[in-house]
N, C-alpha and C positions, 0 to 999 in steps of 0.2 A: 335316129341312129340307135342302132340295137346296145344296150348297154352290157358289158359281158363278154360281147364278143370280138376277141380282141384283133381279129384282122379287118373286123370293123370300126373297130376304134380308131389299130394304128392308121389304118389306109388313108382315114378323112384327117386325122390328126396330118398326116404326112403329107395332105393335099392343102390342105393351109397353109404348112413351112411352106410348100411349092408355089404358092399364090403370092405369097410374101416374099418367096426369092424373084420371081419372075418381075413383081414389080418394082424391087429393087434394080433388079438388072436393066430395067427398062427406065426408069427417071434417075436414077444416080450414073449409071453408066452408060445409058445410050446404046444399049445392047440390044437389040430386038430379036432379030435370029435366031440365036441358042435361046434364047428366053423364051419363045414362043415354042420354038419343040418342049423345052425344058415342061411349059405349062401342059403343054397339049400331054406329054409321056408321064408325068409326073401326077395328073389328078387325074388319070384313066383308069388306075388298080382300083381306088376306090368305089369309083362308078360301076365299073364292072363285077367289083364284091358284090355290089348293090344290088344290082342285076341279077345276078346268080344266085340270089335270095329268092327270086321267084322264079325261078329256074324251069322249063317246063318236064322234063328227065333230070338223069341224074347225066348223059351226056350232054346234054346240054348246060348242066351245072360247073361237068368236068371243062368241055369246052371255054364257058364263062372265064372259069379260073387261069387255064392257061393261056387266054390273051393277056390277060391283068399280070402275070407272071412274066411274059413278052417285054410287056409296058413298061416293067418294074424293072427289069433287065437294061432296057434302055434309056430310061431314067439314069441308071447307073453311068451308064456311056456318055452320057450328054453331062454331070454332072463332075467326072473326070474331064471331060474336057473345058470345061467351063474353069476347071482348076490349073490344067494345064498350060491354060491362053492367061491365066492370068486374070479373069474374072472375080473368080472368088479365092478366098484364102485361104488356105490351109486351116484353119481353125472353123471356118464356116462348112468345108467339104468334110470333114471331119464326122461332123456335126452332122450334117444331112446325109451324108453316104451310111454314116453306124444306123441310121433309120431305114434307110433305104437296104441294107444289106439284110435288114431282119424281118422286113416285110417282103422282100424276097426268098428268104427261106421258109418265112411262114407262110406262104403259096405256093413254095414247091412241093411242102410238105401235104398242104394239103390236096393237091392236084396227085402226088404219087399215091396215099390212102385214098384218095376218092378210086382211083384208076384199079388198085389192087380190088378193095370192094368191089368194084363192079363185076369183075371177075370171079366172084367170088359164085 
């Protein structure tokens, strides 16, 4: 992992929390379901950060970034609802949502500068 760069950082940092919530949700609660989108949406930003690292254009970089933005989005959905049903607490959604709302803005952010550049 690139050290520095922080939607590199956060993305894998953020895909940990998600690994660690998914399996909780799965041996404590018997959750399987939302845990498994939860997994699958939750550790794709970063991959696809990863990804877009070797980007072959910069459409294609731009592309890269806003699936990962998609994912992060739905991360967000799957994450409220897992709060809503009663899965997780309020303290726990809290917690993961304030991550997840700021590596969603640090990919929108960079998805609209990339998009403006290209333009340029």
């Amino acid at each position: 992992m690139k050290k520095g760069n922080i939607i590199h950082v956060k993305s894998y940092q953020f895909a940990i929390r998600i690994v660690n919530l998914s399996r909780h949700l799965q041996e404590v609660q018997k959750e399987y379901v939302l845990s498994k989108q939860l997994l699958r949406s939750g550790t794709a930003p970063g991959a696809l950060v990863r990804e877009a690292e070797h980007a072959q254009s910069k459409k294609d970089f731009i592309n890269k970034m806003s699936i990962a933005l998609k994912e992060i989005n739905e991360t967000e959905y799957w994450l409220n609802l897992l709060k809503d049903t009663s899965h997780i607490n309020e303290e726990q959604f809290q917690s993961m949502n304030k991550d997840c709302v700021e590596i969603l803005k640090i990919l929108a952010s960079i998805v609209k500068s990339s998009r403006q550049s290209l333009k340029l």
